[in-house]
C-alpha positions in Angstrom: 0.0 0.0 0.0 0.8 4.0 -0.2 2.1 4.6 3.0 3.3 8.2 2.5 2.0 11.6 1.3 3.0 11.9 -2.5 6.7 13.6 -2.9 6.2 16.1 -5.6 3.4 17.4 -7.3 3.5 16.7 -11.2 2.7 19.3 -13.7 3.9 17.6 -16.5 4.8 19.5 -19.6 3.4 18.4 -22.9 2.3 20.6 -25.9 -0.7 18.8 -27.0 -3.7 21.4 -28.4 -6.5 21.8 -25.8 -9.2 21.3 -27.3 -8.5 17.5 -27.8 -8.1 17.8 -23.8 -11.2 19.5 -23.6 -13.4 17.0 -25.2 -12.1 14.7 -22.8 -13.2 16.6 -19.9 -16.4 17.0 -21.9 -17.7 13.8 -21.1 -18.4 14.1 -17.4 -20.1 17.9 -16.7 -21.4 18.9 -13.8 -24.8 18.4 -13.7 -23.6 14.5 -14.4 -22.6 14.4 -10.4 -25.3 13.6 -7.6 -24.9 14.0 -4.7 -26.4 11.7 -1.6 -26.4 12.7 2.2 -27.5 9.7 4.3 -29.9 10.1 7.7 -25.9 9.6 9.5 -24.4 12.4 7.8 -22.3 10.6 5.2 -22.3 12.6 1.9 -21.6 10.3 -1.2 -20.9 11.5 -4.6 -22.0 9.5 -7.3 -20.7 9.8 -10.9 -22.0 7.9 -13.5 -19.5 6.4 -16.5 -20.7 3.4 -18.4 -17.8 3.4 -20.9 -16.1 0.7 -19.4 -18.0 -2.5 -16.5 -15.8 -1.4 -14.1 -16.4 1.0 -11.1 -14.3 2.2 -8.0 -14.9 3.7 -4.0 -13.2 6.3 -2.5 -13.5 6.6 0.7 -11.8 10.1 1.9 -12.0 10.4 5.7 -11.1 13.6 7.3 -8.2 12.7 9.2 -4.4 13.1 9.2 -1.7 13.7 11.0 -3.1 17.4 11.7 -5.9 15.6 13.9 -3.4 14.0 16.8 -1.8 15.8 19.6 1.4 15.0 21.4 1.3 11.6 22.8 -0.7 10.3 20.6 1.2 11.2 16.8 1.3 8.6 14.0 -2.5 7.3 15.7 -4.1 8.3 11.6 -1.4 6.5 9.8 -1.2 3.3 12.0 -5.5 2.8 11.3 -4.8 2.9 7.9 -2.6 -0.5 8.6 -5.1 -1.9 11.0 -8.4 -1.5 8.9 -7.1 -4.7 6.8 -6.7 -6.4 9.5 -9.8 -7.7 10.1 -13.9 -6.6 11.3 -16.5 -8.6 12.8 -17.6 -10.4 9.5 -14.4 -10.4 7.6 -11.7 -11.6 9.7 -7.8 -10.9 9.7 -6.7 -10.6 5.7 -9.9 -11.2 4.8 -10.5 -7.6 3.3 -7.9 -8.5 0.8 -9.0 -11.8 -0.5 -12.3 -11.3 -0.7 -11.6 -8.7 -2.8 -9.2 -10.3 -4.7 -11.9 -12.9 -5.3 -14.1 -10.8 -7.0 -11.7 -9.2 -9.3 -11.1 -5.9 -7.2 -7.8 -4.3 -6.1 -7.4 -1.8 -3.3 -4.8 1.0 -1.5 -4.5 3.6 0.7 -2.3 6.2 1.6 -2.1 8.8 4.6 -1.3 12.5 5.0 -1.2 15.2 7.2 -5.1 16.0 6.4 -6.6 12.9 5.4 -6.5 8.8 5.0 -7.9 7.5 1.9 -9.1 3.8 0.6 -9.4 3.6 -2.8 -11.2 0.2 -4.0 -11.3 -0.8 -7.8 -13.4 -3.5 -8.9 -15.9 -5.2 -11.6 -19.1 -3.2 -11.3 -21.0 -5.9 -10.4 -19.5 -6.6 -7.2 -20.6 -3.2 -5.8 -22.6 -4.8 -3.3 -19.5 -6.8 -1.8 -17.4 -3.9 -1.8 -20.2 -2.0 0.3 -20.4 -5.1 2.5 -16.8 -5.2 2.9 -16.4 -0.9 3.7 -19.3 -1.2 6.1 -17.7 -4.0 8.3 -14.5 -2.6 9.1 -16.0 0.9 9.5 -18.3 -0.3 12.4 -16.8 -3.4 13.7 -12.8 -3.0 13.2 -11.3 -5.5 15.5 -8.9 -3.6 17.7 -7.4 -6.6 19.3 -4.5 -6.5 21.6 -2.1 -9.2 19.5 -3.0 -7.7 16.2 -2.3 -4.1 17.4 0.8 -5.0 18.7 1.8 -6.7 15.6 1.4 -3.5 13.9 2.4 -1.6 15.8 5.9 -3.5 15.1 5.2 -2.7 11.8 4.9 0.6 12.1 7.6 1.4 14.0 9.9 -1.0 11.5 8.5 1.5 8.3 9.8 4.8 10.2 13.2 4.0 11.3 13.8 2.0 7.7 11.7 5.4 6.1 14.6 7.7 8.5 17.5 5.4 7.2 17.2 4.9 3.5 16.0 8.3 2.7 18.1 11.8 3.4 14.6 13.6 2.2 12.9 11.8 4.7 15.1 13.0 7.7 15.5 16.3 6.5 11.9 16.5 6.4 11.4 15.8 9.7 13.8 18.4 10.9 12.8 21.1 8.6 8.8 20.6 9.8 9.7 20.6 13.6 11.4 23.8 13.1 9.1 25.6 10.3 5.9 24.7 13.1 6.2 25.5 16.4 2.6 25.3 17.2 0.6 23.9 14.3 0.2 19.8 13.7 2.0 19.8 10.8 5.1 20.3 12.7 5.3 16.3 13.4 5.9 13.3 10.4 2.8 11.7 9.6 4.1 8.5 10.9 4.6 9.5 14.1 7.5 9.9 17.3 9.1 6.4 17.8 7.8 7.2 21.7 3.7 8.0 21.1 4.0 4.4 18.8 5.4 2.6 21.5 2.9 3.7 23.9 -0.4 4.2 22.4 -2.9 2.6 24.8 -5.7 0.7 24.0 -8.6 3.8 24.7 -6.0 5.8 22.5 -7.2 3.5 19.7 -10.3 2.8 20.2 -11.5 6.4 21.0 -9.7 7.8 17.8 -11.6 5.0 15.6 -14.7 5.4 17.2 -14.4 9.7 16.7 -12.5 9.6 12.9 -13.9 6.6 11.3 -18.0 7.8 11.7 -19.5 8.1 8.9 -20.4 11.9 9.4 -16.4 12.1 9.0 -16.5 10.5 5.8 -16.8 11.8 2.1 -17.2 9.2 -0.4 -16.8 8.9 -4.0 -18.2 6.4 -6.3 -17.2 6.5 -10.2 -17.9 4.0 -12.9 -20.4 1.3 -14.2 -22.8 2.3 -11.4 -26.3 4.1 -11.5 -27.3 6.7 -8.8 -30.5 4.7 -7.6 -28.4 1.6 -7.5 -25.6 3.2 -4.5 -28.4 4.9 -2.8 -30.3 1.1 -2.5 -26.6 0.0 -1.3 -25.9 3.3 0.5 -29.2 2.6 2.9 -28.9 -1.0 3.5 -24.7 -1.3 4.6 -23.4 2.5 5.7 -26.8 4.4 6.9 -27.6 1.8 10.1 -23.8 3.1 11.1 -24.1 5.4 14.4 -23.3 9.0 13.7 -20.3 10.3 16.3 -20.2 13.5 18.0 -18.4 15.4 15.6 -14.3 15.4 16.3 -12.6 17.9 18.0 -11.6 20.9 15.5 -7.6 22.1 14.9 -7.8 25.2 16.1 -4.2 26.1 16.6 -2.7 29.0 13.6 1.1 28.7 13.1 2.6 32.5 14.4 3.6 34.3 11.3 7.7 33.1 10.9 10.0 36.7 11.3 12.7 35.5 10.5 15.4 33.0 8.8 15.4 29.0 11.0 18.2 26.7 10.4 18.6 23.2 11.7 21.9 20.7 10.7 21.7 17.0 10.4 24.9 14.9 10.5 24.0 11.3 8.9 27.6 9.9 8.4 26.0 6.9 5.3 25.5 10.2 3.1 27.6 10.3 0.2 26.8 14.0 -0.5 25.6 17.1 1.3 21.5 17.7 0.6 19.4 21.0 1.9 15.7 21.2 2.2 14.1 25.0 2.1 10.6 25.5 3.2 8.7 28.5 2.7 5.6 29.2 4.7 2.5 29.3 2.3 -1.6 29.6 2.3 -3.9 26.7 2.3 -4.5 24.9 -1.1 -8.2 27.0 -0.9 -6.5 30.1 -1.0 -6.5 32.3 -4.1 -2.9 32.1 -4.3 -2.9 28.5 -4.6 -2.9 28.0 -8.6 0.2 30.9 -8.9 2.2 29.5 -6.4 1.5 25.9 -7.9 3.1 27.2 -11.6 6.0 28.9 -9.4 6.6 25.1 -7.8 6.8 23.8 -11.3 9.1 26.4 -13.2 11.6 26.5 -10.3 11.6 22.8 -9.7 9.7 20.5 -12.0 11.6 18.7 -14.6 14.5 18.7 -16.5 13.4 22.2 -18.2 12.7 23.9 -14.7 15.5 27.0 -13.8 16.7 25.0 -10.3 17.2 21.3 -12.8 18.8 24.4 -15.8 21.2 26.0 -13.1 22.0 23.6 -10.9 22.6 20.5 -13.0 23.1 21.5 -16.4 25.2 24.1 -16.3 27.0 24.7 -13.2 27.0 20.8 -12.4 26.6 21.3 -8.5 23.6 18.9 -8.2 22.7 15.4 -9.3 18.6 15.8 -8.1 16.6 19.0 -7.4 12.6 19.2 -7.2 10.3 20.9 -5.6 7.2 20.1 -3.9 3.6 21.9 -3.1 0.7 19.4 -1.1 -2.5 19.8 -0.6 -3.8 21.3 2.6 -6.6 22.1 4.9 -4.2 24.9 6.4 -1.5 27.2 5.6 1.9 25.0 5.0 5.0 25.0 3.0 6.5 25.2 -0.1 9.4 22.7 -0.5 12.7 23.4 -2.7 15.1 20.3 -2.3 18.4 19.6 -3.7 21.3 17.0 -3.9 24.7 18.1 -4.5 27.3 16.4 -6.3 30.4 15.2 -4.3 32.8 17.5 -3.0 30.2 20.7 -3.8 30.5 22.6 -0.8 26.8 23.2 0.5 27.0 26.9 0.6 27.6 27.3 -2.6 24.0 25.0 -3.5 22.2 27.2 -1.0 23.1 30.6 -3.0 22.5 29.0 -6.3 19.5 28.4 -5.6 18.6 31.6 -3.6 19.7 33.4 -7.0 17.0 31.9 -8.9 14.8 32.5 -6.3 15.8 35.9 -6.8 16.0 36.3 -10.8 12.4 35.1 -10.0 11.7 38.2 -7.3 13.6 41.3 -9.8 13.1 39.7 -13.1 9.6 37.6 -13.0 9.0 35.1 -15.7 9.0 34.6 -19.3 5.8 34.3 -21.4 7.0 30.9 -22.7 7.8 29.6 -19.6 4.3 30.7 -18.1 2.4 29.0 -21.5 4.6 25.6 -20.6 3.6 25.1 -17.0 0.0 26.1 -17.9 -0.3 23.2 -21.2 1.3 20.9 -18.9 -0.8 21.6 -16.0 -3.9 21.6 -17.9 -3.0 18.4 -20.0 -2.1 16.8 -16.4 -5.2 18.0 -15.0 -7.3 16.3 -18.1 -5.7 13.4 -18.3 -6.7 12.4 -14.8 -10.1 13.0 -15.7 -10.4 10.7 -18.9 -9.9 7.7 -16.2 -12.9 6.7 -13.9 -10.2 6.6 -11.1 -8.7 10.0 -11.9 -12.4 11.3 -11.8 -13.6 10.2 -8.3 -9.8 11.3 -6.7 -10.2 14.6 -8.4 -14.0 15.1 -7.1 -13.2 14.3 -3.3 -9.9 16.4 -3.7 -11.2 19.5 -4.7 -14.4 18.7 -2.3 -11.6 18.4 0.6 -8.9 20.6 -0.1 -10.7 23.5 -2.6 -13.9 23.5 -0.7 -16.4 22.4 -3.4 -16.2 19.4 -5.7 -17.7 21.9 -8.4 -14.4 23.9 -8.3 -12.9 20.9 -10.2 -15.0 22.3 -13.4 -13.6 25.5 -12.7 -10.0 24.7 -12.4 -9.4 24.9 -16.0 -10.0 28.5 -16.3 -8.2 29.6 -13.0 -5.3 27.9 -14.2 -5.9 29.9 -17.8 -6.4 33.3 -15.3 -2.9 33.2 -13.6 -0.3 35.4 -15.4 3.3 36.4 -15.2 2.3 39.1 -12.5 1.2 36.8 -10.3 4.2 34.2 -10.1 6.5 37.3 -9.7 4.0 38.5 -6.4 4.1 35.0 -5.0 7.6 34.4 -5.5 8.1 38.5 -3.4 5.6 37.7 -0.6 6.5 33.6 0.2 10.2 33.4 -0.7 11.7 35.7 0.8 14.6 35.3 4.0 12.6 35.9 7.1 9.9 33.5 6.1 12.6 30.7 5.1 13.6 27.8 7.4 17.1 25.8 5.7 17.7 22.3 6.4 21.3 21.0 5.7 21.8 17.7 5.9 25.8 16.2 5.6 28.3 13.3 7.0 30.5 15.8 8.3 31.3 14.1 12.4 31.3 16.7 15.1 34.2 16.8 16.9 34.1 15.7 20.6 34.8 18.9 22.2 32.6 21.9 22.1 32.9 24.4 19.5 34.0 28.2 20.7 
């Protein structure tokens, strides 16, 4: 399964005329998605598509890593190992072969806003796959031996996640230092300490509040027909309780005033890597869309200024990207780099602050702006051509945008951004005082202190 939030969003570039884009969009309008709120408080969105006999659930539940507090962090992440791991009708592994059986396929993945189950399947085993969903949301066995087992697990993915990947480390760092009062400030899998000592009313109390169906959003695409789910929707998810609704995050991260800097010494590195973060608005905001086409022409692909710069022509890096997520609340912007052996890491750091700055005095070229556009556009509509694509994209923008009717609209407030707009959000999120610098290197400290 996806254990991890995605590392980089791709915009990826590719000059192919819109219109042949647009007439795939063209087959699923708006008025084409219905919507169905059940007596519990689940909303399900239901999106016809007949082209193929296939159909798919996603099941987006609103809760991440921003939802725990300290003592119990990495609680969202670990559910999303336990809910295969067996309910009250479909015991341990069950989920999986079951599924299996009927020619489905399923994953999941977890964030620092959300855990998501995504089930694929022959459309005429949507009864079983609503069987199967309804049974682990209401009846997930949270037994001692299997928790514990897990929990192993769990614990095995961080410290192998910590040693195999510099990003990963520096990550960590660069969040507990960029935060130092919002959830986002801890990984999404959690302190090594809260996973060894979740209790049992830990779990069960965070199921019970996370994993009602008033938390849920639901999105079903495919070979299905709207009276069909709602028949299905009544009989296995409405006779699920309701829960109080969960505790709100009400904690704003202080505004940053000025430049943070943490070091990590990891003596296996072969080369030094820095992480920059930049403090930015939530993915709702109306800055959103220009600060997504700044993420791609500073850091996506081989044509982007940092991958120009850095690799190609003053050979001081052998990787560079950059990386936006979604999210509920104001996060970061991510610029990461990998330098090439024996490049001092000073001299990456001001390489790439100069682009950042050619960026700042200079702004953007007109091609470059038209490139990040076709390819985000092209991105954008091939997602949607895919039944999959099309019930991720609905609960995304539903989640993250605030309406899954802003999905229609993304096409044009792409079109709407313009050079202007990169060059102001480059000025007001990328500058010094809002920056926080990781370095990571194999560079051993010496034994006494330093004067």
């Amino acid at each position: 399964m996806l254990k991890q939030n995605m590392l980089k969003r791709k915009l990826v570039a590719f000059f192919i005329p819109l219109l042949i884009a647009t007439n795939v969009c063209a087959q699923s309008k708006i008025e084409d998605v219905k919507s169905i709120t059940l007596n519990n408080g689940m909303t399900i969105l239901v999106l016809e598509d007949h082209s193929i006999p296939n159909a798919n659930m996603y099941l987006f539940w609103k809760v991440g890593s921003r939802n725990e507090y300290p003592g119990i962090t990495g609680l969202s992440h670990f559910f999303e190992h336990m809910m295969f791991n067996g309910a009250k009708k479909f015991g341990p592994k069950q989920f999986d072969r079951v599924m299996e059986a009927k020619g489905g396929a399923n994953n999941a993945y977890t964030t620092e806003n959300v855990t998501v189950y995504t089930d694929w399947f022959p459309s005429n085993a949507l009864e079983s796959i609503f069987e199967l969903e309804a049974d682990r949301i209401e009846n997930l066995a949270i037994d001692k031996k299997m928790v514990d087992s897990e929990r192993g697990v769990v614990s095995s993915e961080r410290s192998t996640g910590l040693e195999n990947s510099n990003f990963s480390v520096l990550l960590q760092e660069v969040k507990g230092s960029a935060f130092r009062a919002h959830p986002y400030g801890w990984p999404v899998v959690g302190h090594q300490s809260d996973i060894d000592n979740w209790s049992m009313d830990d779990l069960k109390n965070y199921h019970r509040s996370y994993y009602a169906p008033n938390n849920a959003f639901v999105v079903i695409a495919g070979d299905v027909t709207v009276a069909q789910v709602k028949k299905l929707a009544k009989k296995y998810f409405e006779p699920i309780a309701a829960q109080d609704p969960p505790r709100k995050v009400h904690t704003v991260e202080p505004e940053q005033k000025g430049e943070r800097r943490v070091y990590v010494q990891k003596e296996s590195a072969s080369s030094a890597n820095i992480l920059m973060a930049f403090h930015v608005p939530a993915t709702k905001a109306d800055d959103h869309y220009p600060l997504a086409m700044l993420s791609s022409i500073l850091g996506d692909g081989k044509s982007s200024r940092l991958y120009r710069a850095l690799i190609d022509q003053q050979q001081i890096a052998t990787q560079v990207f950059t990386y936006l997520p979604d999210s509920f609340d104001p996060n970061l912007i991510y610029i990461y780099a990998t330098a090439t052996k024996n490049t001092p890491v000073k001299q990456l750091e001001t390489a790439i602050i100069a682009e950042i700055n050619k960026i700042m005095l200079q702004g953007i070229t007109a091609r470059e702006l038209a490139k990040v556009k076709n390819g985000a556009q092209v991105d954008f509509y091939r997602q949607l051509a895919r039944i999959n694509g099309k019930a991720n994209a609905l609960g995304t923008y539903e989640l993250f945008y605030g309406d899954y009717k802003q999905m229609f609209a993304a096409p044009n407030k792409l079109a709407q951004v313009n050079k202007a707009d990169v060059q102001r959000v480059a000025k007001t999120y990328l500058h010094k005082s809002n920056r926080t610098v990781g370095i990571l290197t194999a560079q051993k400290d010496s034994k006494e202190g330093d004067l």
